[in-house]
C-alpha positions as MATLAB code, in Angstrom:
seq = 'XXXXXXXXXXXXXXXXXXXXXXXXXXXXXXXXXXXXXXXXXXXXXXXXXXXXXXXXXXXXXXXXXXXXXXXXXXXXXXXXXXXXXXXXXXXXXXXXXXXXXXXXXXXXXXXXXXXXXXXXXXXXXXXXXXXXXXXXXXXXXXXXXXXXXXXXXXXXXXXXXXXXXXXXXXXXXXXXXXXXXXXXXXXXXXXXXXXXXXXXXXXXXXXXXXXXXXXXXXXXXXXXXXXXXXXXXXXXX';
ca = [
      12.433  -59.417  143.589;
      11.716  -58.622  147.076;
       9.819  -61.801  147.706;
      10.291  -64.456  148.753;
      13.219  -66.709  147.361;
      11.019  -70.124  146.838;
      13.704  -72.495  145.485;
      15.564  -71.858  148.797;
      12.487  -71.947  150.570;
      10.780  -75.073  149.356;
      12.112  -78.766  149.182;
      10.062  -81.862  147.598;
      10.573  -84.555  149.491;
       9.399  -87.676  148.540;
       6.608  -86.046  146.364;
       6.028  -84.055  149.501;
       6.596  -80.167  149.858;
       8.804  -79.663  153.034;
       8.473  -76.060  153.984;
      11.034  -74.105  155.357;
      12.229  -75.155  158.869;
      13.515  -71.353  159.766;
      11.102  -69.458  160.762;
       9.473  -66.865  158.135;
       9.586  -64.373  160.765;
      12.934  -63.313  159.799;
      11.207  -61.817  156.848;
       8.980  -59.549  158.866;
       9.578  -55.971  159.293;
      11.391  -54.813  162.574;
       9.666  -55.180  165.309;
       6.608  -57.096  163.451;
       6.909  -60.527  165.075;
       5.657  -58.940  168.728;
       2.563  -57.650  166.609;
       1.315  -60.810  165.625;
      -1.881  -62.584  166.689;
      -1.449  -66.044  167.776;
      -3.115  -67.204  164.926;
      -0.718  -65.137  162.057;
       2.202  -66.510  164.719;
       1.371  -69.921  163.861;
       0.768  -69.563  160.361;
       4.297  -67.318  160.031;
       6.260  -70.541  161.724;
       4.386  -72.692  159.197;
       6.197  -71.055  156.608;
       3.411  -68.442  154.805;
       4.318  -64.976  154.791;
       2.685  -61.425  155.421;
       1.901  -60.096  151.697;
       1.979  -56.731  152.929;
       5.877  -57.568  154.043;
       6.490  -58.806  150.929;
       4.788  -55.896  148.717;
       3.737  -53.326  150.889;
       2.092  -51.575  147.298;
      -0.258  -54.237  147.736;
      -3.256  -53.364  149.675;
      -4.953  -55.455  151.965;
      -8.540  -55.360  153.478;
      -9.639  -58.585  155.170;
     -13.019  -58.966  154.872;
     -13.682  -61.723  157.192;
     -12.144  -59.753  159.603;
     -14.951  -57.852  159.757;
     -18.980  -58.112  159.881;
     -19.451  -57.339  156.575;
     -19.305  -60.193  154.656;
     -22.150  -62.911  153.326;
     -22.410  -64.422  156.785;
     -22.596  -61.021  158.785;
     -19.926  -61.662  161.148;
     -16.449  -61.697  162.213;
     -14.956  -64.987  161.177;
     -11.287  -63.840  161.677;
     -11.033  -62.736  165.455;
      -7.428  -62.334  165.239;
      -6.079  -62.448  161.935;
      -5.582  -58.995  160.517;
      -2.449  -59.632  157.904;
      -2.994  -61.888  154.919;
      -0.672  -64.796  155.023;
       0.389  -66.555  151.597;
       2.727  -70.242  150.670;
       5.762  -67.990  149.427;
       5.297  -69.246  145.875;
       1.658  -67.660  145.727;
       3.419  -64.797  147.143;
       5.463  -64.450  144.545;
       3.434  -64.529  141.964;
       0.943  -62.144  143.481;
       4.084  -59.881  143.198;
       4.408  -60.898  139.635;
       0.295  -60.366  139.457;
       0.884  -56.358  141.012;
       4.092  -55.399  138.879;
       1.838  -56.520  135.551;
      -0.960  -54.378  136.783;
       0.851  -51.487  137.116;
       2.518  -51.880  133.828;
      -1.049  -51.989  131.847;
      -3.092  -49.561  134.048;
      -1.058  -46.320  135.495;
      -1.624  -45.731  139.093;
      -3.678  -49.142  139.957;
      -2.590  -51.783  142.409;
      -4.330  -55.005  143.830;
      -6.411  -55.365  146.617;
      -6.439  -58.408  148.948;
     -10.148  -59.424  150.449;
      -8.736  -62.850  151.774;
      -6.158  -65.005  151.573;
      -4.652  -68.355  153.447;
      -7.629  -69.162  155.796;
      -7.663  -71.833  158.824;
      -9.871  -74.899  158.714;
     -11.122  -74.153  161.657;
     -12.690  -70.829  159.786;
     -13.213  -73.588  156.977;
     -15.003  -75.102  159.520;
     -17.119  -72.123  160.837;
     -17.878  -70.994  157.216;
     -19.489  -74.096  156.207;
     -21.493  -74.614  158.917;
     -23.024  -70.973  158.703;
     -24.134  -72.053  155.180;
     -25.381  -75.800  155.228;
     -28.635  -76.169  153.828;
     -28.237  -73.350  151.830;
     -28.052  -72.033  148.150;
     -24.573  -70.677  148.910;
     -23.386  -74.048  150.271;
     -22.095  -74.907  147.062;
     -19.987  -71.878  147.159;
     -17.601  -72.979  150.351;
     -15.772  -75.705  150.316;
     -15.990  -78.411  152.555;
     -14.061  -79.130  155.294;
     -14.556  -83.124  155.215;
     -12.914  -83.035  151.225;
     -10.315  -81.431  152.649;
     -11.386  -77.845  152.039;
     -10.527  -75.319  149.412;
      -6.653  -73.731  148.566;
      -7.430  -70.921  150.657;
      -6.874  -73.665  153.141;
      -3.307  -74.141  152.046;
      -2.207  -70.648  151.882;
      -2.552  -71.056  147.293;
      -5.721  -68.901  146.965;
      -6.154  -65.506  147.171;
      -9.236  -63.483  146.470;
      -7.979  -59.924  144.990;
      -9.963  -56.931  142.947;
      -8.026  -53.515  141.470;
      -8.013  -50.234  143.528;
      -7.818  -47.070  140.755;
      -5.458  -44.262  140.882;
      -8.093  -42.473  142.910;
      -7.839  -45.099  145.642;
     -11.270  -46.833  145.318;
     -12.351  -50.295  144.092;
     -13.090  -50.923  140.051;
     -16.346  -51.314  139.276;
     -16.479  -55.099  139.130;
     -20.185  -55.381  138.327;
     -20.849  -56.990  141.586;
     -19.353  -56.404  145.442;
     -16.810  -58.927  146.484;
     -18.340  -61.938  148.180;
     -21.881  -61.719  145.999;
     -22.515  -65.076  145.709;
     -24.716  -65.464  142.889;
     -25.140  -65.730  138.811;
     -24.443  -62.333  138.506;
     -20.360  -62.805  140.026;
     -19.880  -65.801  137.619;
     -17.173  -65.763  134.880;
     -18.478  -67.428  131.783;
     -22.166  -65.190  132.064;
     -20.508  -62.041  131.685;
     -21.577  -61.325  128.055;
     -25.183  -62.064  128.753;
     -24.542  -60.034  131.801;
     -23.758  -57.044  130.184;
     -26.285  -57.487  127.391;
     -29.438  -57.302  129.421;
     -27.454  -55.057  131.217;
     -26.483  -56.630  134.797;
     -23.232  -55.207  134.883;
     -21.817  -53.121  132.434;
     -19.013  -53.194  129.814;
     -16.480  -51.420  131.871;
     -17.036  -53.233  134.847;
     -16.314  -56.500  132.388;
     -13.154  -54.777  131.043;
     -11.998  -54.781  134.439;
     -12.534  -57.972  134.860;
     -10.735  -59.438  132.217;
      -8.101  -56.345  133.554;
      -7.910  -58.737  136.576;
      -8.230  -62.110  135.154;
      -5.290  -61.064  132.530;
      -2.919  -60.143  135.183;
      -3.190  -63.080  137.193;
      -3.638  -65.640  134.483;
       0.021  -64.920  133.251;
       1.567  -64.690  136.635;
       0.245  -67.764  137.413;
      -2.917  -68.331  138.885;
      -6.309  -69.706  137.689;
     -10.017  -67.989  137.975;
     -12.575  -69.398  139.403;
     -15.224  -69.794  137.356;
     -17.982  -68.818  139.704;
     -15.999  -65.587  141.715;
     -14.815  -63.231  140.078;
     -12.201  -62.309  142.324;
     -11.162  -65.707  143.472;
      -8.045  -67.126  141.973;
      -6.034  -70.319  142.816;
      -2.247  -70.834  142.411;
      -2.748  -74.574  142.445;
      -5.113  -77.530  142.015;
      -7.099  -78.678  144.512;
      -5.562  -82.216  144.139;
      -1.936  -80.597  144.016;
      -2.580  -78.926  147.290;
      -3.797  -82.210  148.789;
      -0.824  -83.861  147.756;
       1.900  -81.806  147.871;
       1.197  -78.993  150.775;
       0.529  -79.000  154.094;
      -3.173  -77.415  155.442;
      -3.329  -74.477  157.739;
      -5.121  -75.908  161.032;
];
């Protein structure tokens, strides 16, 4: 596989995950380390890597990166690369080369993926008081796995390069993006049965390479548990 290698990357120490004292730069492409934002510096050092390094057939368009997102504004001023812990890495790898297998000429897209607290931070405040404050994760409970670098929000891009009808855009944050609804969705006709074929498409794929849905975002999937993150890896400042 050309990711990343996490037994040699990844020590438990005292019920603790150690990551990787190199840094992950070395696994950047020539000349990539000079291209990299402060921010994507830091998290690189921390040990997450650059998906698009380790599968460039997996495309990447950060939403938060720009304005159009459920806030309406840039919340990542210098993060343009999406940054994963190598073993969520992997199995997004895992995720993409299952895709491909069931659906000829498709490949994932990446929305967002490892996310500071301090955007964490920004996030939650744009929302308190809200009816999508229940939706982001708070800061003072130590966050969400995006947090840690073991989340990833992802959809399918077709063989003619555009998105799969998902029944809702990415980051709708309502009934109508919510897993367990999506027969009574399609029944008084919300979204339609294709667009639930392709998500259970999505869900399939990254259920058996190892990640969970959530049950309220359709695209949002985590590689650990909340609690397991808290415990046993280290949150991106």
């Amino acid at each position: 596989m050309r990711g990343v290698a996490v037994n040699a990357l990844i020590m438990l120490s005292a019920g603790v995950a150690v990551w990787p004292s190199s840094s992950s730069l070395a696994q950047q492409p020539a000349g990539a380390a000079q291209s990299l934002s402060a921010t994507e510096r830091r998290m690189a050092e921390t040990g997450l890597v650059d998906i698009a390094a380790v599968e460039p057939s997996i495309t990447v368009e950060l939403v938060y990166a720009t304005a159009d997102n459920f806030v309406g504004e840039v919340l990542y001023e210098d993060i343009t690369r999406a940054f994963l812990h190598p073993e969520a890495a992997d199995a997004l790898v895992r995720a993409q080369r299952l895709l491909i297998s069931r659906r000829s000429g498709a490949r994932l897209v990446v929305y967002d993926a490892a996310r500071p607290m301090s955007v964490q931070a920004r996030m939650r405040r744009k929302v308190a008081g809200t009816a999508k404050q229940m939706y982001v994760s708070n800061p003072a409970n130590g966050g969400g796995l995006h947090n840690y670098g073991l989340a990833v929000d992802v959809s399918i891009i077709g063989p003619d390069g555009k998105p799969l009808g998902m029944g809702t855009p990415f980051d709708h944050l309502g009934n109508e993006s919510h897993i367990d609804r999506e027969e009574q969705l399609v029944a008084v006709g919300v979204i339609t049965e294709e667009e639930r074929r392709n998500r259970l498409l999505l869900r399939e794929v990254m259920r058996e390479a190892g990640f969970r849905p959530l049950r309220t975002e359709w695209w949002h999937f985590n590689f650990r548990t909340r609690a397991e993150a808290i415990r046993n890896y280290r949150v991106i400042d």
